[in-house]
Every structure is written in structure tokens, then in C-alpha cells.
C-alpha positions as CSV (number, residue, x, y, z in Angstrom):
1,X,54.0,-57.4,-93.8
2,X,54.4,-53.5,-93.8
3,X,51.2,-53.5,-92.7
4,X,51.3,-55.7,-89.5
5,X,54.4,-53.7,-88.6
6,X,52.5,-50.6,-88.3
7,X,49.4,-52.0,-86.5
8,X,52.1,-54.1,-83.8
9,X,53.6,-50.3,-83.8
10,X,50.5,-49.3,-83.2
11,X,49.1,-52.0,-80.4
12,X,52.5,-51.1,-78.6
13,X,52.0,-47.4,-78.6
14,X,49.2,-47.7,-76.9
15,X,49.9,-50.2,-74.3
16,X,53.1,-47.9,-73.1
17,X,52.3,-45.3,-70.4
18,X,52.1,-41.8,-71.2
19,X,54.8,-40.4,-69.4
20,X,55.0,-36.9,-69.1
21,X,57.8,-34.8,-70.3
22,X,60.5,-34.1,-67.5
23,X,61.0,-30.5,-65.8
24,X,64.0,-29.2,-64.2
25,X,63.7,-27.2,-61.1
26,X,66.4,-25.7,-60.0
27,X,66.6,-24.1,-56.5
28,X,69.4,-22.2,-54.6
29,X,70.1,-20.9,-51.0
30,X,72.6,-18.0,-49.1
31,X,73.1,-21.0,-46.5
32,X,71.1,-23.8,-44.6
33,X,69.5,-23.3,-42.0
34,X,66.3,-24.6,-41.0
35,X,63.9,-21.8,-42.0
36,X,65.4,-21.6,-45.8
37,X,65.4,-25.6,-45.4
38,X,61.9,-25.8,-44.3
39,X,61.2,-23.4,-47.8
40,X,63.4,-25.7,-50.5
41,X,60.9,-28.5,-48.7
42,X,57.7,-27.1,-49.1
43,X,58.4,-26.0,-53.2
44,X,59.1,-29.6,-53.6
45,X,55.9,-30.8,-51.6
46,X,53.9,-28.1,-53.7
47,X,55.6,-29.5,-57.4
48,X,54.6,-32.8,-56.4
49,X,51.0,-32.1,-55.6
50,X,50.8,-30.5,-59.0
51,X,52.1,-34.0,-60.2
52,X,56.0,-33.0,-61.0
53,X,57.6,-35.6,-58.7
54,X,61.1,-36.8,-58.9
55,X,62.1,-39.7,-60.2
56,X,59.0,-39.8,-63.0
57,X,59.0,-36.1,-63.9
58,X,60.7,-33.7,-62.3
59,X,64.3,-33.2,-62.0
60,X,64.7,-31.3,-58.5
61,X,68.0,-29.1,-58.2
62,X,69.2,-28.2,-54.9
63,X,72.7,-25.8,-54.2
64,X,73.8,-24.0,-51.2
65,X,76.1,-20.9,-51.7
66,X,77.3,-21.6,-47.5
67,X,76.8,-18.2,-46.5
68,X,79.4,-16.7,-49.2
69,X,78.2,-14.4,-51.6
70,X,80.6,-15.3,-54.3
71,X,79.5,-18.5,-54.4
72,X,75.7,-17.4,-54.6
73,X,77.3,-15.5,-58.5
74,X,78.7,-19.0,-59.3
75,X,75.8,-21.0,-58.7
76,X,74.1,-18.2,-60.2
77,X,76.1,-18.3,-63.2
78,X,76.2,-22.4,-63.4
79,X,72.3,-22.7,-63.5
80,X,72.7,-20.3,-66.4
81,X,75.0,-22.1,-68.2
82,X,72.3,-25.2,-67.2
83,X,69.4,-23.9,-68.3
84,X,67.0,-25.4,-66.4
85,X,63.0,-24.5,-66.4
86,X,62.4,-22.8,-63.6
87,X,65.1,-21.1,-61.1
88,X,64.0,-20.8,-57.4
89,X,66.4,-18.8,-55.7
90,X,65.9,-18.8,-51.7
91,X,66.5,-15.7,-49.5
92,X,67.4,-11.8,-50.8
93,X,71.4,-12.5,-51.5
94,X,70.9,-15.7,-53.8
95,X,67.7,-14.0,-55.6
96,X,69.7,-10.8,-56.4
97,X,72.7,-13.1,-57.7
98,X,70.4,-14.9,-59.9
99,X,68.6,-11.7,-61.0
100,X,71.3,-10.2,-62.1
101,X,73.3,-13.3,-63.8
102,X,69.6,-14.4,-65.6
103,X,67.5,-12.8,-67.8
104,X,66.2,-15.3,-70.2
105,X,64.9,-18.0,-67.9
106,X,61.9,-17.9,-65.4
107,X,63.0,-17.3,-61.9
108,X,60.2,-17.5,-58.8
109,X,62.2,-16.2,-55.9
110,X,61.2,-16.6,-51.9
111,X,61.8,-15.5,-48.6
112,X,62.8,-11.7,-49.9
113,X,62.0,-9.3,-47.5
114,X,62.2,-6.3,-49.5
115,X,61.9,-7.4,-53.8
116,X,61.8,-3.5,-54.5
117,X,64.7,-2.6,-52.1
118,X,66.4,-5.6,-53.1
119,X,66.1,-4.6,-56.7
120,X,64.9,-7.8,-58.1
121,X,61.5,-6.0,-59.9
122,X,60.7,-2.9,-59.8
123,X,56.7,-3.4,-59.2
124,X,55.0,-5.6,-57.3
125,X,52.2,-6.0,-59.2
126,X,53.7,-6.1,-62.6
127,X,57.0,-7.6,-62.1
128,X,57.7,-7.6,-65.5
129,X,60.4,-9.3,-67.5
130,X,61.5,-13.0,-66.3
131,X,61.0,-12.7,-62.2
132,X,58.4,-13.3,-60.1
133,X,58.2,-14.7,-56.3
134,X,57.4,-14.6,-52.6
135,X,58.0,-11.5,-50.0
136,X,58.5,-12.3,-46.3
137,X,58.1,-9.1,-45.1
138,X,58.3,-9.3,-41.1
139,X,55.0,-7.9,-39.3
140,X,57.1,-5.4,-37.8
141,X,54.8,-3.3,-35.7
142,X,53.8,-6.6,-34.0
143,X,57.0,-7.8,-33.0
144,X,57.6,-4.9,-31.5
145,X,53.9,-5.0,-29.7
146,X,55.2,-8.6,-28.5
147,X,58.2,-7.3,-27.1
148,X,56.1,-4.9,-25.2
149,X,53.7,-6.9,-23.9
150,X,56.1,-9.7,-22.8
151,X,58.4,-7.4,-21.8
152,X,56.3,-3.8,-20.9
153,X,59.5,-2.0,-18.7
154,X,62.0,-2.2,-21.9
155,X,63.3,1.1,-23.3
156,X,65.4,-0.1,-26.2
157,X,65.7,-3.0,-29.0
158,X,69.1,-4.5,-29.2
159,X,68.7,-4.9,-33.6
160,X,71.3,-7.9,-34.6
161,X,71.9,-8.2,-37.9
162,X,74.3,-8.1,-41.2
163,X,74.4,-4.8,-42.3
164,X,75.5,-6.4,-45.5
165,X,71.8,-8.1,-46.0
166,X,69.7,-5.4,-48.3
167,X,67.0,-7.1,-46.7
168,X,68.0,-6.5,-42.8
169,X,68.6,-3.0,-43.6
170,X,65.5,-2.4,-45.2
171,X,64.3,-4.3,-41.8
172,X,65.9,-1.7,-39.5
173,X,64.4,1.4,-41.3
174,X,60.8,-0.4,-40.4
175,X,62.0,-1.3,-36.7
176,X,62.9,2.1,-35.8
177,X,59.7,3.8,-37.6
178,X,57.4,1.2,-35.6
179,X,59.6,1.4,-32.4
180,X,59.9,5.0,-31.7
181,X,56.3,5.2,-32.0
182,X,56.0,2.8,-29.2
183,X,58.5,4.9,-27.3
184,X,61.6,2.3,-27.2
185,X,65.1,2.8,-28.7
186,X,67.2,0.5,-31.7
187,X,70.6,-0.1,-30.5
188,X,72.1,-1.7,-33.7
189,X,75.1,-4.3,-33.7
190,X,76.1,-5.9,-37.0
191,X,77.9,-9.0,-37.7
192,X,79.2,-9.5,-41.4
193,X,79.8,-13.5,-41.1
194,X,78.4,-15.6,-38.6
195,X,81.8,-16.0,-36.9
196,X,81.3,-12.7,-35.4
197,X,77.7,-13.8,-34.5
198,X,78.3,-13.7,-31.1
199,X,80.8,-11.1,-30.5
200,X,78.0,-8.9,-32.1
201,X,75.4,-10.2,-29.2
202,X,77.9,-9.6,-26.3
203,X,78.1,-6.0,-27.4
204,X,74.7,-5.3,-26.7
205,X,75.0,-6.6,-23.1
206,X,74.4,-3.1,-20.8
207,X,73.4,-0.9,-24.3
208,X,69.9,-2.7,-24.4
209,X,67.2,-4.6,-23.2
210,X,66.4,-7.2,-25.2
211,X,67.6,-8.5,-28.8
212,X,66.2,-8.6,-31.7
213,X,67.1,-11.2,-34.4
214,X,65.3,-10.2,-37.6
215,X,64.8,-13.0,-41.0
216,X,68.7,-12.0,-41.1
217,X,70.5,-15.2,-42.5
218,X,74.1,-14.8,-41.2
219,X,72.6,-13.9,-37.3
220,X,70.1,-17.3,-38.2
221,X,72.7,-19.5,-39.2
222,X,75.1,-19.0,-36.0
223,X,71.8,-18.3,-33.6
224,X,73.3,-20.6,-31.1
225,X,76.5,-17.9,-30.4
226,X,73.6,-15.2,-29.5
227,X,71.1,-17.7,-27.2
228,X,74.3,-18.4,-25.1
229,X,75.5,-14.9,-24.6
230,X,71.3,-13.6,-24.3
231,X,71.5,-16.8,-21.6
232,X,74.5,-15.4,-19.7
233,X,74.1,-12.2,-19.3
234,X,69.8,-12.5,-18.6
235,X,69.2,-10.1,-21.7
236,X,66.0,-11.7,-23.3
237,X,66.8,-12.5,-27.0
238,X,63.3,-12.5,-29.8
239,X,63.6,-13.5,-33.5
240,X,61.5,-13.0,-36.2
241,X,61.9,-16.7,-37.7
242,X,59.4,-19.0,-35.8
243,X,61.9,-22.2,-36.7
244,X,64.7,-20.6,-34.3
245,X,62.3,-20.3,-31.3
246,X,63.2,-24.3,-30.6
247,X,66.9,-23.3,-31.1
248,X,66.4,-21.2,-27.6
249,X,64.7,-17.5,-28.5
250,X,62.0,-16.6,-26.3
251,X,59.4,-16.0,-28.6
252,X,58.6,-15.3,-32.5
253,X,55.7,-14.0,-34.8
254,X,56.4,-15.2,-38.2
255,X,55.7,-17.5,-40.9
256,X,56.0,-21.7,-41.4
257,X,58.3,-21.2,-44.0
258,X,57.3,-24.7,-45.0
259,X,54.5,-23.0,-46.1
260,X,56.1,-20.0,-47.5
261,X,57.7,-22.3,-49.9
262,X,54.0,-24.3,-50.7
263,X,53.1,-21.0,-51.8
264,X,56.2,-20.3,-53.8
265,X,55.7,-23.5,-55.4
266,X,52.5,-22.9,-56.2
267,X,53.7,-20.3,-58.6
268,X,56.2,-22.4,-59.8
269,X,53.8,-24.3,-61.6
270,X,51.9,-21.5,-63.0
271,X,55.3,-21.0,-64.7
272,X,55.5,-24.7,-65.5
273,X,52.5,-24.5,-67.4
274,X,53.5,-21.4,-69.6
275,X,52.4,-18.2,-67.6
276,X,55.0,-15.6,-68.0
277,X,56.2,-14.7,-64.5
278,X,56.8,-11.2,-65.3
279,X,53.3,-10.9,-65.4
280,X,52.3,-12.2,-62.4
281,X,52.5,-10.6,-59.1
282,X,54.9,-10.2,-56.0
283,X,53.0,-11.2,-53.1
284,X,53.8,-11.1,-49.9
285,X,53.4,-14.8,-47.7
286,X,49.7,-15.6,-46.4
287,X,50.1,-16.7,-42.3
288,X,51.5,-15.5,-39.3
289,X,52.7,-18.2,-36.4
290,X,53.3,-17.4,-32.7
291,X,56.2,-19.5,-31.1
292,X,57.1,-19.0,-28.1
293,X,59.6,-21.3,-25.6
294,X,58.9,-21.6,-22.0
295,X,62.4,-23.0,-21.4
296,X,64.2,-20.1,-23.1
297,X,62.4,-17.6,-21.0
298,X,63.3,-19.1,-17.7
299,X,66.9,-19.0,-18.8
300,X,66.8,-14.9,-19.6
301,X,64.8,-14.3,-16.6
302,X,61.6,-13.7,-18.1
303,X,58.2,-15.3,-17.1
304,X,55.9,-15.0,-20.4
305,X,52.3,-13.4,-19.7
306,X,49.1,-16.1,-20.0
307,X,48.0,-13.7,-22.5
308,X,50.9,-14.7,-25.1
309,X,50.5,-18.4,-23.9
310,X,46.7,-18.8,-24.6
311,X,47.2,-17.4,-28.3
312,X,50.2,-19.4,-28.9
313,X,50.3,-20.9,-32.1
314,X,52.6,-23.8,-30.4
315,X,54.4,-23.8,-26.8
316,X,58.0,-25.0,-26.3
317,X,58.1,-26.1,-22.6
């Protein structure tokens, strides 16, 4: 009788589907806003093509810290106390609050302009310790080439920004290097919370000629407040984030950050499978896109040059 117990055990055993032992994922923002959206989506598009999909295997995490920093430290602090396998934390204020709350679980940041300014490693190519992830550094020098071209009689940038962001202040130090040498001026303006968004953009009415949004999340999350005052008063308004060009900026070279976040998944599962991600290295996000918006333009007063259209990546009309 023992016998046929085991071998029924047995016939069972084998009829049952493998399944595959669940992973937890856990993934955190500074705020939402379509760009940092666009990146949560494209780690989750990346985990499933590597076969971790939820419902079956893959328990998928999601917070948003809504643009305060103390709530980037709790959530910081709550996925500690969770536990979970891999910790994806989305944009330079939620990495450095995981960082600095997490030491003993793998953590693949993204969308980090500066990791070494930032302080999340402290070498790109050997990370070291529990960190990993994804830079978005901005091609500076060509934003300021597009400005330029679109735009050849401007004498100064118009820099909007939170001077609270490590990663828009390691931003500015580029723009003025790569600005000065093509003979323009930064006018700086910061806004601290996106309430004072567009307070920030009216002051650079009559101090500059155009504005520049850089991958700054407070300025990206209250665009809208800039587009209308850039609208008003004619002052042409460019972003580095190609995902705010549809929300009214003239133009942007920048990345898919759907894509940005393929990558960063990507690495996600070299964790997954048991590489350490201290050992593997900060890299800085493959692809460039050129948005520009037809519409927008007209409404600052600017007609854009066939040579931008013809390159475009994709025209807003």
C-alpha cells in the first residue's frame, strides 16, 4: 500500500507544472510624471521578457514618494523593513533615499543624472557594494547646439530648475561649461516645489531668451505652469525630457525613457539570476530622440528650421 502511495505521489509530481519560484520587485519614484512613468513601465516590460511576469512569478511593487522627500526616506525605509529582491528606485532623490536607508539588498537605480555627484557609488565601473543602475546624463553640448540652431540670435539660457535636485545642479555646472563656449549666458531661476513652478518661469521673462527645462522632476511635474507663461510672454521654452515636448515645449533631444527603463530592467535580471550588482557597471542610457512640436513653436513665436524637421525623430503638428 506504502508503495502505491509513493508511485500516485510520484505520477502527481510529475503531472503538476513546474512553477517557478516568485520574485519581488520593488520599484519607487520622487513623483509621476510621464517620463519616470514611461521608466517603472519599461522595467516591467523588460522582467517579463526575461519570463518574471506578474501574476505567475513576479510580484511587481510600485510607490510614489509625490514629490516630497520625506516620503521618498519612508518608502525607503518600508521596502527595508520588506525585504523584497530587487529595489528599483526611479530618479536621483528616491535612489539617494534608498541608498542611504539599504545596504543589504540589491538596488538597480534609473534615471540618475549624476550617480557619482549624487553619491550613490563612488565608481562607475566598479560600483561596488549592493548598487548598481542607469545614468541619464543629458547630451548637454547638443541641447545647447539645438537652441542655437533653432534659435541662432539668442544670447542667454533661461536654466529652470530645483536647486534642491543634486542632479539639476550637477546639470547647470555642464550648461554653463558647454554654453559659454557657444558664447550665450545661464540666467538661473529655481523653484523648490512645483507650486512655485511658474512663478519661477515668469521671472525669466525680459532676463532671457529662451528657457531651459532640464530632466529636473519638480519643473517636469508642474511643466504646464511654465508652457503657459513661455506662451504669454513669446519666450521659447526647450526641455531635456522628450515625453514633455507633447505637453507644449518646442523641442527636446533626449531619451524614450521607456527604454531607459528596458535597459534598467535588463539589469534587473542579471541581479535576479545571482550577479552581484556592485560588480557590475554604471552605465549611462543607449539612444538619443529628437521631439520637436510644431504647435508649441507657433505659440512662442518661433518657426523651427527644415533642418531640425527632416531629422526629427517624431513631429508634433
Amino acid at each position: 500500500m506504502r508503495s502505491l502511495l509513493i508511485a500516485l505521489a510520484a505520477t502527481v509530481a510529475i503531472a503538476l507544472p513546474v512553477r517557478a519560484e516568485e520574485v519581488t520587485v520593488a520599484v519607487t519614484a520622487i513623483v509621476e510624471h510621464p517620463a519616470l512613468d514611461a521608466a517603472r513601465d519599461g522595467v516591467k516590460e523588460a522582467l517579463a521578457a526575461a519570463g518574471y511576469k506578474e501574476g505567475e512569478n513576479l510580484k511587481f511593487v510600485y510607490e510614489s514618494a509625490q514629490g516630497n522627500p520625506a516620503t521618498a526616506a519612508q518608502i525607503a525605509r518600508q521596502f527595508a523593513g520588506d525585504a523584497p529582491d530587487v529595489i528599483v528606485p526611479i530618479s536621483t532623490p528616491s535612489a539617494q533615499a534608498v541608498v542611504s536607508a539599504i545596504r543589504d539588498i540589491p538596488v538597480v537605480f534609473t534615471a540618475v543624472t549624476d550617480p557619482l555627484g549624487a553619491q550613490l557609488v563612488k565608481d562607475m565601473e566598479k560600483p561596488g557594494g549592493n548598487v548598481t543602475g542607469l545614468s541619464d546624463m543629458s547630451p548637454i553640448a547638443d541641447h545647447v547646439a539645438l537652441i542655437k540652431e533653432i534659435l541662432p540670435e539668442a544670447k542667454s539660457i533661461g536654466y529652470l530648475y530645483n536647486s534642491g535636485e543634486a542632479n539639476s545642479v550637477s546639470l547647470l555646472a555642464v550648461l554653463k561649461e558647454e554654453a559659454e563656449k557657444a558664447g550665450l549666458t545661464v540666467v538661473e531661476s529655481a523653484a523648490t516645489k512645483s507650486a512655485e513652478v511658474q512663478g519661477a518661469a515668469r521671472a525669466l521673462v525680459g532676463r532671457a531668451d529662451v528657457i531651459y527645462v532640464p530632466t529636473d522632476n519638480t519643473i517636469v511635474s508642474a511643466l504646464e505652469g511654465a508652457v503657459a507663461v513661455a506662451e504669454e510672454s513669446k519666450l521659447p521654452l526647450f526641455t531635456a525630457d522628450t515625453d514633455s515636448v507633447s505637453r507644449g515645449a518646442i523641442a527636446a533631444l533626449g531619451f524614450n525613457y521607456f527604454d531607459v527603463g528596458k535597459q534598467t530592467g535588463e539589469v534587473v535580471v542579471r541581479v535576479l539570476k545571482g550577479e552581484n550588482p556592485g560588480d557590475i557597471p554604471v552605465k549611462v542610457a543607449a539612444g538619443t530622440d529628437l521631439v520637436v512640436n510644431k504647435t508649441a513653436a507657433g505659440k512662442m513665436g518661433v518657426t523651427l528650421p527644415e533642418s531640425v524637421l527632416s531629422r526629427a525623430t517624431r513631429v508634433i503638428e
